[in-house]
C-alpha positions in Angstrom: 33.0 -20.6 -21.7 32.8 -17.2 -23.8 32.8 -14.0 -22.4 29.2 -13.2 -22.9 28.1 -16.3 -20.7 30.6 -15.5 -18.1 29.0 -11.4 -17.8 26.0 -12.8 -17.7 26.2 -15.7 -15.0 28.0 -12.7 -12.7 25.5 -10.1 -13.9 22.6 -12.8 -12.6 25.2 -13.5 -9.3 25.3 -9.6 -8.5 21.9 -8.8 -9.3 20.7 -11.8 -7.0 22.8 -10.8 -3.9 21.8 -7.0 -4.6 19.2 -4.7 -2.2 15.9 -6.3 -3.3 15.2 -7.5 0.3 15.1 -4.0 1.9 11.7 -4.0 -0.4 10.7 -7.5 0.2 7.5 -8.3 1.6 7.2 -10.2 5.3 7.6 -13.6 5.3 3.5 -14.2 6.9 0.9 -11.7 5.7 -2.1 -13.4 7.3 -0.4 -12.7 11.0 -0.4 -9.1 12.0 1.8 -9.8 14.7 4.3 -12.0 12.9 4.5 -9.0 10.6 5.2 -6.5 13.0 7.8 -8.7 15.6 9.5 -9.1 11.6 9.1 -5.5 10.9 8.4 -3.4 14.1 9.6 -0.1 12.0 6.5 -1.2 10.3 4.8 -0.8 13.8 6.2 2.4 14.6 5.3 3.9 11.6 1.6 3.0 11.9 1.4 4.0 15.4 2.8 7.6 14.3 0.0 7.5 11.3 -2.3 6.5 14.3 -1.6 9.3 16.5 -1.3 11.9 13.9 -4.4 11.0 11.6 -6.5 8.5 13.8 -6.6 5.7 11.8 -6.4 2.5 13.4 -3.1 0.2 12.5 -5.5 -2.8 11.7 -6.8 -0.4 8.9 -3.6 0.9 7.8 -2.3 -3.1 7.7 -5.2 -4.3 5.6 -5.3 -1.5 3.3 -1.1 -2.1 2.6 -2.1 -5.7 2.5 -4.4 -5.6 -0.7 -2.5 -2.4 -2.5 1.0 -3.9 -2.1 1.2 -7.0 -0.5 3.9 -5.1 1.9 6.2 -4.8 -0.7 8.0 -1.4 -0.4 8.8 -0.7 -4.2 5.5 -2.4 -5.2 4.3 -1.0 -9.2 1.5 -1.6 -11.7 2.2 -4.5 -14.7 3.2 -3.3 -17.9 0.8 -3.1 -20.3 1.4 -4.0 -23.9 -0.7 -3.3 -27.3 -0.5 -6.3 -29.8 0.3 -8.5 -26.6 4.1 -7.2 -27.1 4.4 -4.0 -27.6 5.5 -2.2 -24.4 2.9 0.6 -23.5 4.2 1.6 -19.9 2.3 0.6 -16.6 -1.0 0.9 -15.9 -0.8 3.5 -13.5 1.6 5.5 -11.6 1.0 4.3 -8.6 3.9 2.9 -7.0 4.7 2.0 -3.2 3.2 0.5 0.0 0.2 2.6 -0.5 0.0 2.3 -4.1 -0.4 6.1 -4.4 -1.0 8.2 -7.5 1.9 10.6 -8.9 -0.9 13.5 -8.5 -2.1 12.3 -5.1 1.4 11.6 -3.8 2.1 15.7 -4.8 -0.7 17.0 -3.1 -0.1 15.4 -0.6 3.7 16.5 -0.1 2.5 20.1 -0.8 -0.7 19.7 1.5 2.0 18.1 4.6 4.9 20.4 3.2 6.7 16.6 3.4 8.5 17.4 0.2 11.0 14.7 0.9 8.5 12.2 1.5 9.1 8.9 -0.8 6.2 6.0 -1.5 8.8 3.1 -0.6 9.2 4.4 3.0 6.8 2.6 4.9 6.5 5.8 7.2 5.9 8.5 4.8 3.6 5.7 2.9 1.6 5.2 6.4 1.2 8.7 6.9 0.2 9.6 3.3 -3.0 6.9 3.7 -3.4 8.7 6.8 -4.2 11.9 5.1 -5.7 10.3 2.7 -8.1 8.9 5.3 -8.4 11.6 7.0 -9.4 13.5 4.3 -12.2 11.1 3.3 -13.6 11.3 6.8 -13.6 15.2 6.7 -15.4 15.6 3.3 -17.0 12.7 3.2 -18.0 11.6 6.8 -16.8 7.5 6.3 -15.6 6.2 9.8 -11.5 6.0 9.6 -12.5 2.9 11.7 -14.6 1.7 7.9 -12.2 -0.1 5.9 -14.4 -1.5 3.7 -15.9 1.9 2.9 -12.0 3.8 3.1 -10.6 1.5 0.9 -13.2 2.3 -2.2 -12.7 5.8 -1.6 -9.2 5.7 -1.6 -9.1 2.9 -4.3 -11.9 5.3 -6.2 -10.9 8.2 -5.4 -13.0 10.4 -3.3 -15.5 11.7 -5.8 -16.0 8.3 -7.6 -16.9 6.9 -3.9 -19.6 9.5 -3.7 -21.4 9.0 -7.1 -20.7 5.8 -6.1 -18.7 4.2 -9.3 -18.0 1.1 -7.2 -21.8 -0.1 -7.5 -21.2 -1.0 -11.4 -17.8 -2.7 -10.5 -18.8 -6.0 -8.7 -15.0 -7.8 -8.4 -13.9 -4.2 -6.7 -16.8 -4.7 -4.1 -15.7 -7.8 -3.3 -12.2 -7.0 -3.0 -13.5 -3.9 -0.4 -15.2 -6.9 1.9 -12.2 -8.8 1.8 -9.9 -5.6 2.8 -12.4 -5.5 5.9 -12.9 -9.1 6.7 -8.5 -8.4 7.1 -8.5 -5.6 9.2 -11.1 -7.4 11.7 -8.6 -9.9 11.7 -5.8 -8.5 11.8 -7.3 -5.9 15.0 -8.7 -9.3 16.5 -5.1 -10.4 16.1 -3.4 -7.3 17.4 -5.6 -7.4 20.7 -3.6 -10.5 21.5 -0.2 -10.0 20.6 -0.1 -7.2 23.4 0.4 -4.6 20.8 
């Protein structure tokens, strides 16, 4: 066997025994409470972002759920000119809350959380807390709304209010579905005794 194949096969060996699952996703994402008895840091944090900002878990949950799937390292595809040509990602956004290089900074500055990082799901809960927060204050949409939260925070706050989502059909669609989870996940929640 030569010595390339032999790096490689313990290269692949290494890399498949390596960290990843720190940033894995639960094994059940259509289960609130499966998800939190798997994770119940998960729970913690979201209570904290609960008591801090007021947003409701079964928000927080569904609004992870569509950006990130609950995976903690969680990025944008590549994107490629000629179909090969590497071009970088499609956004920074990066993280359970899929936040923004520019929105992650202001909101360390804004929280003075300098050491906050996007793949800690507490500093990620309590970032879309702000976030949420912020769209209620300036903008007066229910932090119990995640249909309307999630275009604002997928939109940003001033596309939400000249309304940009109106000319983007799938995105609309995508907001229902973000609340149809969090009114099942609550509904779900309510009988887990959490």
């Amino acid at each position: 066997m030569s010595r390339l194949l032999r790096a490689s096969i313990l290269l692949l060996l290494l890399a498949s025994c390596g960290g990843g699952s720190r940033f894995a996703a639960p094994r059940n994402l259509d289960d609130a409470c499966a998800i939190l008895r798997e994770r119940p840091e998960y729970y913690r944090a979201m209570k904290a972002t609960e008591r801090r900002w007021g947003v409701p878990v079964h928000v927080q949950m569904a609004t992870i759920h569509q950006e990130s799937k609950f995976i903690g390292n969680a990025r944008t595809p590549h994107r490629f000119a000629l179909g090969i040509i590497p071009m970088g990602r499609q956004s920074t956004a990066y993280g359970y809350s899929q936040a923004l290089d520019g929105t992650w900074e202001e909101y360390q500055k804004e929280t003075r959380n300098g050491r906050a990082k996007r793949d800690r799901i507490d500093d990620a809960t309590d970032f879309m807390g702000w976030y949420m927060d912020g769209t209620e204050k300036r903008l007066g949409v229910s932090k119990w709304d995640a249909r309307s939260q999630y275009l604002a925070y997928h939109e940003g706050r001033t596309g939400f209010a000249n309304g940009s989502y109106n000319a983007k059909t799938w995105l609309v669609d995508v907001a229902n579905r973000v609340q149809q989870r969090a009114d099942n996940y609550a509904s779900q929640l309510s009988g887990c005794g959490r």
